[in-house]
C-alpha positions as CSV (number, residue, x, y, z in Angstrom):
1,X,147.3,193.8,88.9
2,X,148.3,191.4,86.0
3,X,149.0,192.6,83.2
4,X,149.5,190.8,79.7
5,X,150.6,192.4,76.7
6,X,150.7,190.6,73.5
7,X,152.6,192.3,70.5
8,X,153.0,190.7,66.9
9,X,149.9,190.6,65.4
10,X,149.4,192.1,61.9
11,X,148.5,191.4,58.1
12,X,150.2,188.3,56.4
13,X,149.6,186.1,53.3
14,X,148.3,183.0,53.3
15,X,151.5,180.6,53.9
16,X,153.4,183.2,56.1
17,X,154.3,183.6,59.3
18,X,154.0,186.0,62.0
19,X,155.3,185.8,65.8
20,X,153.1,186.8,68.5
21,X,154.6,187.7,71.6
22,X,153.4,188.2,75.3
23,X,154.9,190.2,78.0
24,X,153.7,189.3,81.6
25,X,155.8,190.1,84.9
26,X,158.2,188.0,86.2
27,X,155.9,187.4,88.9
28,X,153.2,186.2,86.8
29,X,155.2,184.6,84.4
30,X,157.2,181.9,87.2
31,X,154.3,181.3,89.0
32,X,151.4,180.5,85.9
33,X,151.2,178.4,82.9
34,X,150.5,180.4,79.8
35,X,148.4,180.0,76.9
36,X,147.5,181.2,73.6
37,X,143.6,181.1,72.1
38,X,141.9,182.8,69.2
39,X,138.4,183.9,68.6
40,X,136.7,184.5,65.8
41,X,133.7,186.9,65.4
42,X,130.5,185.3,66.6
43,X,132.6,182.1,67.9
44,X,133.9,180.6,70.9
45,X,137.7,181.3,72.2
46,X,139.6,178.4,70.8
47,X,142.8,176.9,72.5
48,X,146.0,177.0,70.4
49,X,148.7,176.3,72.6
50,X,150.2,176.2,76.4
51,X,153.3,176.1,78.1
52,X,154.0,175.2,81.5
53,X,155.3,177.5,84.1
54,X,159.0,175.4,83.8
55,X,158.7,175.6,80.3
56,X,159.6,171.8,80.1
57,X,155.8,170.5,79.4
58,X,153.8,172.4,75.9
59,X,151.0,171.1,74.6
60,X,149.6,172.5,70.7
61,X,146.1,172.1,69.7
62,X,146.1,169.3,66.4
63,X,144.5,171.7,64.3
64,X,148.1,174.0,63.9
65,X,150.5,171.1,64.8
66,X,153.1,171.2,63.6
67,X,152.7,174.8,61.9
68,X,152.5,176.7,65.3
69,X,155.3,176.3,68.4
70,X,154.6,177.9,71.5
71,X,158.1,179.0,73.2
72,X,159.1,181.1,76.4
73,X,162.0,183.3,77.6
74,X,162.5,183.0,81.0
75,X,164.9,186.3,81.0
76,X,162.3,188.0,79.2
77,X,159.4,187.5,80.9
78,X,157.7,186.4,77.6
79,X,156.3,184.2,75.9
80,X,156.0,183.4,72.0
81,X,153.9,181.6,69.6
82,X,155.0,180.9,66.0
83,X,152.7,180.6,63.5
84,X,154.1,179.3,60.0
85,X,152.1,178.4,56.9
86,X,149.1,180.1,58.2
87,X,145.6,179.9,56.4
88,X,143.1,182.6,55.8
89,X,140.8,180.4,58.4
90,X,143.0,181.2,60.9
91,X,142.7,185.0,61.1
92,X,140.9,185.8,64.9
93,X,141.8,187.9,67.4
94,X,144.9,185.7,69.4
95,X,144.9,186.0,72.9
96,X,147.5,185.7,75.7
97,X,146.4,183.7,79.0
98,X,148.0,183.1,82.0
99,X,147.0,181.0,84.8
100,X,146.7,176.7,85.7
101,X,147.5,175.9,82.1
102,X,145.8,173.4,79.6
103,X,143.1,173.3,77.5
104,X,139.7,175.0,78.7
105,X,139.4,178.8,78.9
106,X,138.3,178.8,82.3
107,X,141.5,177.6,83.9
108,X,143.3,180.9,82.4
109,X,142.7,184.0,85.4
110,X,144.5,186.9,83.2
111,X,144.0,187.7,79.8
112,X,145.5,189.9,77.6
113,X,144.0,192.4,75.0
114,X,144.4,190.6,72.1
115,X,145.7,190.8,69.1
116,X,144.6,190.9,65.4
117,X,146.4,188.4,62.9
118,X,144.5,188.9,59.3
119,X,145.7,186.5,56.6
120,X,145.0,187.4,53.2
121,X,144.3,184.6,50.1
């Protein structure tokens, strides 16, 4: 069973940062692309970012380039996204993904819990 656990998640002004992290096995983690979406209540799961299995290829939805960067650690078996100057707007539920990597939901097989970024005014 795959299992993703994201961590990092948590109350922040507008224009701060948080780290969100994801912790997959090494199994999953060499052999999947990963991904980070948000969801808002009553909306559709949004793509933020993606990194490749190798790490070499990421990709960052326009919306948070360049405020977000989406990162990995091999050793770790994890994978980060940092979110700077972050606006009120952007408070969802994040989600970890992992699977055949880009842009659409649907390519993403294992999902993790989520976790709850609130950005104050």
């Amino acid at each position: 069973q795959v299992q993703l656990v994201e961590s990092g998640g948590g109350l922040v002004q507008a224009g701060g940062s948080l780290r969100l992290s994801c912790a997959a096995s090494r199994r999953t983690f060499a052999s999947n692309a990963m991904g980070w979406f948000r969801q808002a209540p009553g909306k559709e799961r949004e793509f933020v970012a993606a990194i490749s299995s190798s790490g070499d290829s990421t990709y960052v939805a326009a919306s948070v380039k360049p405020r977000f960067t989406i990162s990995k650690d091999n050793a770790k078996a994890t994978v980060y996204l940092q979110m700077n100057r972050l606006k009120p707007e952007e408070a969802d539920i994040y989600y970890c993904a992992a699977g055949n990597g880009g842009t659409w939901r649907g390519r993403y097989e294992y999902w993790g819990q989520g976790t709850q970024v609130t950005v104050s005014a």
